[in-house]
C-alpha positions in Angstrom: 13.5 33.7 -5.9 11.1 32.0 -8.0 11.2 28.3 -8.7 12.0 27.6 -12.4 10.1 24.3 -11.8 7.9 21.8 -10.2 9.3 20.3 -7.1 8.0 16.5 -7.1 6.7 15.3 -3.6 8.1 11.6 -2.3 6.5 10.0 0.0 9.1 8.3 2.5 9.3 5.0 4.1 8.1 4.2 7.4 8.5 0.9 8.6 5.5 -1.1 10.0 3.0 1.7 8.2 3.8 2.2 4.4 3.5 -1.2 2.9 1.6 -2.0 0.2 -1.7 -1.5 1.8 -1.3 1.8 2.7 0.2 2.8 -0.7 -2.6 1.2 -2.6 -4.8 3.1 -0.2 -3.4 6.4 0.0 -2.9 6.7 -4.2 -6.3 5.8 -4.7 -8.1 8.8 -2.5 -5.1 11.1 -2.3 -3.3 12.7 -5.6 0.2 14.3 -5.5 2.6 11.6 -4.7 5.2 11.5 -7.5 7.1 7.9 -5.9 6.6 5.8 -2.6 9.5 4.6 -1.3 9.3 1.4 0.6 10.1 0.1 4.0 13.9 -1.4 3.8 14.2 -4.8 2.3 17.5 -6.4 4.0 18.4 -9.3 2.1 20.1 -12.0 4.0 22.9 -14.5 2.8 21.9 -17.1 1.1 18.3 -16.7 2.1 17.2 -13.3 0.1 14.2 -11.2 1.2 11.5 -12.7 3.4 7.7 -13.1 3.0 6.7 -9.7 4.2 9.6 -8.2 1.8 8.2 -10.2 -1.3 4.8 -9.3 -0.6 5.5 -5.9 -0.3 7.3 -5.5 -3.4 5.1 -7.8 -5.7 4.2 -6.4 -8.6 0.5 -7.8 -8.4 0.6 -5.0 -5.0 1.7 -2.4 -6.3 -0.1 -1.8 -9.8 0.0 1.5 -11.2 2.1 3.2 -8.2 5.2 4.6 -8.9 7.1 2.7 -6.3 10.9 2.8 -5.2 12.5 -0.2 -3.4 14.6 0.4 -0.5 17.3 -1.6 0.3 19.2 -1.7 3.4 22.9 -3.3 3.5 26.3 -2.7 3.3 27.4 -5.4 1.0 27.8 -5.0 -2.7 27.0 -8.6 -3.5 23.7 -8.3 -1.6 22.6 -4.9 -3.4 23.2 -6.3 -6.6 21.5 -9.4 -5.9 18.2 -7.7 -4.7 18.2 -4.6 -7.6 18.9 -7.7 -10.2 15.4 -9.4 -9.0 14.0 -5.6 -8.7 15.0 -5.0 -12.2 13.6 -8.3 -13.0 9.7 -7.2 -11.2 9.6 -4.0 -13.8 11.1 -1.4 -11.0 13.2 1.2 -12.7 14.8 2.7 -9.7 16.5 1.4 -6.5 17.1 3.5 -3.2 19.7 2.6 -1.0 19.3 3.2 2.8 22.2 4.7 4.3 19.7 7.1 6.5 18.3 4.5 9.5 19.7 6.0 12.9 18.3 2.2 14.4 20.7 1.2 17.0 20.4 -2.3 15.9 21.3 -1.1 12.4 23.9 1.2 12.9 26.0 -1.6 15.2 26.2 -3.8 11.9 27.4 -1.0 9.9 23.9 -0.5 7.7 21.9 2.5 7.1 23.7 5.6 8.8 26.0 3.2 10.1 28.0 2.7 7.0 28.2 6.5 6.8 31.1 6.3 9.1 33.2 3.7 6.2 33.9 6.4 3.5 36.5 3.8 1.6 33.7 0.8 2.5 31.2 2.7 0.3 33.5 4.0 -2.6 34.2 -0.1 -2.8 30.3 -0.7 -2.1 29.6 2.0 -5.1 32.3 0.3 -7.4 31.0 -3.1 -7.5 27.6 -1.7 -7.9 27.7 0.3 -10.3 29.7 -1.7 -12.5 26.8 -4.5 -12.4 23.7 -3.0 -11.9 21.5 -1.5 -14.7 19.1 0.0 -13.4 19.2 3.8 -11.4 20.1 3.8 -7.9 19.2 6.3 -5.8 20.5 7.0 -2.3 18.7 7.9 1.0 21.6 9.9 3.6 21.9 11.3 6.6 24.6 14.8 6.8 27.0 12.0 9.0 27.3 10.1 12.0 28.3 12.9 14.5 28.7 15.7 12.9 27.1 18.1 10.2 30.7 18.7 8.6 31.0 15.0 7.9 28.9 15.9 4.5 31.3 17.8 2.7 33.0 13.9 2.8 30.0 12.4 1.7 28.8 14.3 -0.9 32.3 14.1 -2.8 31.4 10.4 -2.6 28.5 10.8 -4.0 30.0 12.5 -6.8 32.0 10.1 -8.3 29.3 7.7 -8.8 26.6 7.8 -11.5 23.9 8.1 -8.4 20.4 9.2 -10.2 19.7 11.4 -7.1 20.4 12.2 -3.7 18.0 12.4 -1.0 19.4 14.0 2.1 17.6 13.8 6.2 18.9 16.9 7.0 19.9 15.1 10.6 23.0 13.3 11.3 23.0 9.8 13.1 23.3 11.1 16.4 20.4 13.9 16.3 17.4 10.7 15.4 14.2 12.5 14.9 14.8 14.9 18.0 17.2 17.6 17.3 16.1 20.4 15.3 16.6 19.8 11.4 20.2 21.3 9.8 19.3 23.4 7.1 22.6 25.3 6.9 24.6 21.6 6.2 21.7 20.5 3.7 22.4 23.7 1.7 26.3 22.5 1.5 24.9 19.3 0.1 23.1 21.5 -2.6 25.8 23.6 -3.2 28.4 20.7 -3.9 26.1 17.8 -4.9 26.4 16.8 -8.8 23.2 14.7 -8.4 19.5 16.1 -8.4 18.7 16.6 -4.6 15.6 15.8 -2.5 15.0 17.5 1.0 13.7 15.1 3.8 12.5 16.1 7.2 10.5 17.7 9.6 8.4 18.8 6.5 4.3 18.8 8.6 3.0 21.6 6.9 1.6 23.2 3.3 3.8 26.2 4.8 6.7 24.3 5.4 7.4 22.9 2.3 6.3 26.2 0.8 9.4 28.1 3.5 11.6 25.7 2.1 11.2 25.1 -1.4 11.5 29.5 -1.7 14.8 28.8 0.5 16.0 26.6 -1.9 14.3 26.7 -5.5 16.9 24.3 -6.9 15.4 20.5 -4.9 14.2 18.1 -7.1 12.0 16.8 -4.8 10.2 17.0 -1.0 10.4 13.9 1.2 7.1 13.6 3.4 7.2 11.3 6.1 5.3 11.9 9.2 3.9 15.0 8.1 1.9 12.7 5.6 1.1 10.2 7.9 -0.8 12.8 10.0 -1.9 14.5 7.4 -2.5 12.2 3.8 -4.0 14.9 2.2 -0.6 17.2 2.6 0.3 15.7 -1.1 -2.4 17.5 -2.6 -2.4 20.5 -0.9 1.5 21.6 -1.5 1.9 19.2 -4.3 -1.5 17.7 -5.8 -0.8 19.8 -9.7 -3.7 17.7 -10.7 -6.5 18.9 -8.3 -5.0 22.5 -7.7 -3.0 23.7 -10.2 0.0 25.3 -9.8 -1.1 28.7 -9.4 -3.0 28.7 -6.1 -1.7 29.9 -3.0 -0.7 27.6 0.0 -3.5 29.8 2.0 -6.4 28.7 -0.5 -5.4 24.9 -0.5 -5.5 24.1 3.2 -9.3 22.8 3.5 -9.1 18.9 4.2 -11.6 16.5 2.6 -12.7 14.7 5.5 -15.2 12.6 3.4 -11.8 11.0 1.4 -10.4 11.1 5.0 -13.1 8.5 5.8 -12.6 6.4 2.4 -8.8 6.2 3.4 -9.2 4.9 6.6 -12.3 2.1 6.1 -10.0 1.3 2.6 -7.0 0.7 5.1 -8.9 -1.3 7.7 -10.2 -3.5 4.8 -7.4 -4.0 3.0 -5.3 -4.8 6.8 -8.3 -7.5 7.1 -7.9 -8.7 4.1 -4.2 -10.2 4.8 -4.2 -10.2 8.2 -5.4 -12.9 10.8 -7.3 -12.0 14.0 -8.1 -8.7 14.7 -5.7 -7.3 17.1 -2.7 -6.9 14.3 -5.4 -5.1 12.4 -6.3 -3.2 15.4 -2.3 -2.2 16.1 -1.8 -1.0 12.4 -4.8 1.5 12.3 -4.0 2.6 15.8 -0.4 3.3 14.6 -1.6 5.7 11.8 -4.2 7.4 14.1 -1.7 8.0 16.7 -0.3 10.3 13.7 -3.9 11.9 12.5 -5.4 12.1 15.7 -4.3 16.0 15.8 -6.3 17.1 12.7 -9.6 16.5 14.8 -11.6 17.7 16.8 -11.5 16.7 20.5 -8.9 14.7 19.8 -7.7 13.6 22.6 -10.7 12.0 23.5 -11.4 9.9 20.4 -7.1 9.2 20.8 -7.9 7.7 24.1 -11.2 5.8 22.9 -9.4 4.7 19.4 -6.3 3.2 21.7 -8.5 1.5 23.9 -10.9 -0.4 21.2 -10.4 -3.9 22.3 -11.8 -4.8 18.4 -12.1 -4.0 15.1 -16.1 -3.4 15.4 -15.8 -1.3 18.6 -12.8 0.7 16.7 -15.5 1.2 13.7 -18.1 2.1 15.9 -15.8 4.8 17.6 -14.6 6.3 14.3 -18.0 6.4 12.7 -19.0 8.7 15.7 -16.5 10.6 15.2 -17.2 11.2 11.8 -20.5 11.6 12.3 -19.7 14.4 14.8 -18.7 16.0 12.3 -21.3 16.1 9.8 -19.4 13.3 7.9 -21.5 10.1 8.3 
C-alpha cells in the first residue's frame, strides 16, 4: 500500500546521552530529525526540576531544535506545574512518560508503572487537561504484563484531547529484550483516535522502510538506539532535505564518515565545555561509541582501545587513527 504521506522521524530520549549537547550536535551535522524528545524531567515537591533538568531544557541550549520536554510523574499537580514553566520557555508541546520499564520507576507508580492505575490516569488526564494549554503528548508502553492490556489503554487515551500517541511496542515486563509486538501495536492503530508514532527496535533504513509499508497510516518513527549507533539513520530513511523523497532505501545507505568525525569532535567539545575533569567526558563519549562502534571497521579493536583511553587526548589520538585508517583524517 502506498503511503499517502510523509512519516516524520523522532528522535527518542535516552537518559545520560541525549541532552542538549548531543542534540545541538547531532542537528547541526545530521538532517531529518523532525522533534527530540528529552530525557525525563521528574519534578519534585516543592523543589521543581534540578540543575541538570534546567540546563537541559533552557532555551539558550536548545535554539532552533524542535525539542519536546518529557516529563515523568504521576501527579497532576506536578505535570501542570512543570508544562506551565515549559509553556512559559516557548515549548509548544509536552510528552508525558508513562513508557520507563526502570524498576526504581515502576515501584513509585511512574512511567509504565502508572500503566497499571487506569482510574489514577483518567483523574491524572482530568486535572490536566483542564489546566494546561499547551499539547501534551504521551509516551506508552502496550501494558504492564500483558499485550491485551492496550485495548484498556487506548480507550483512555481516547477521551482525552492527547495531540498524539507514541506507542513502545513492548509492555513493562518485556524491557528492551523480548521481541517487539507488532500485532498489539496495530490494535493501538486500529482503535487509537490520536495520530500515532511507532517506537522500537527500529536499527535499520530497512526497518523503518518494512514497517512504515506495514502500516502506512503512523505519524511518526521513534529512533532510539538505532540512531545512537547510527546518527546518520535520520537522513537516510527520513532526511527529505538531502534525498528527496523518491530515492530508494538501497541508494541512501552510504554513511558520511567525514560528518561522522564532525559529530563526534563537536560532542567531545561541547562535553568539555560543561564538564569538569576529564573522565565524565571520557564516560559520555564512551557511552555513544559503545553504540557506533559496529559501523566500523575492526571494531572490536578500536571498542577495546576507545574503553580503555584513560584520557581525553589518548581517546583523540585513538579515534583519529581510526579515522585516519580509513582515509578520513
Amino acid at each position: 500500500m502506498e503511503k499517502q504521506h510523509k512519516v516524520q522521524c523522532y528522535a527518542a530520549p535516552l537518559e545520560g546521552i541525549t541532552g542538549y549537547i548531543y542534540r545541538n550536535a547531532h542537528q547541526h551535522i545530521f538532517q531529518g530529525v523532525d522533534k527530540y524528545f528529552t530525557p525525563f524531567v521528574t519534578p519534585k515537591p516543592k523543589k521543581g526540576l534540578n540543575t541538570r533538568e534546567k540546563n537541559d531544557i533552557a532555551p539558550e541550549h536548545n535554539k532552533n531544535i524542535p525539542v519536546v520536554p518529557q516529563i515523568l510523574t504521576n501527579k497532576a499537580a506536578d505535570f501542570i506545574k512543570v508544562a506551565g514553566m515549559m509553556e512559559e520557555l516557548g515549548y509548544k508541546e509536552v510528552n508525558l512518560n508513562l513508557g520507563c520499564p526502570s524498576g526504581t520507576v515502576v515501584s513509585k507508580k511512574k512511567g509504565s508503572g502508572f500503566l497499571a492505575d487506569l482510574e489514577g490516569m483518567k483523574y491524572f488526564f482530568d486535572e490536566v487537561f483542564s489546566q494546561v494549554n499547551i499539547e501534551v503528548s504521551v509516551k506508552t508502553r502496550l501494558g504492564v504484563e500483558n499485550p491485551d492490556e492496550v485495548i484498556d489503554l487506548m480507550n483512555v487515551y481516547n477521551a482525552f484531547p492527547i495531540s498524539e500517541v507514541i506507542v513502545h511496542a513492548r509492555v513493562r515486563e518485556d524491557y528492551y529484550k523480548r521481541p517487539v509486538n507488532q500485532e498489539a501495536f496495530a490494535q493501538c492503530l486500529a482503535i487509537s483516535k490520536h495520530p500515532v508514532c511507532y517506537n522500537g527496535d527500529l536499527f535499520t533504513a530497512q526497518d523503518i522502510e518494512n514497517l512504515t509499508a506495514k502500516f502506512p497510516d503512523i505519524k511518526a518513527v521513534m529512533l532510539g538506539r538505532g540512531m545512537i549507533a547510527n546518527p546518520q539513520l535520520t537522513e537516510v530513511f527520513c532526511g527529505r532535505e538531502a534525498h528527496g523523497d523518491s530515492t530508494s532505501v538501497e541508494n541512501r545507505q552510504g554513511l558520511d564518515y567525514v560528518r561522522w568525525k564532525a559529530f563526534l569532535d563537536e560532542l567531545c567539545y561541547g562535553y568539555e565545555h560543561i564538564m569538569s575533569g576529564g573522565r565524565n567526558v571520557l564516560f559520555k563519549l564512551k557511552e555513544v561509541w559503545s553504540y557506533m562502534i559496529t559501523f566500523f571497521p575492526e571494531s572490536e579493536k578500536y571498542g577495546k582501545k576507545i574503553k580503555k583511553a584513560k584520557t581525553v587526548e589518548e581517546y583523540q589520538r585513538i579515534v583519529d587513527t581510526l579515522f585516519r585508517e580509513m582515509g578520513i583524517v
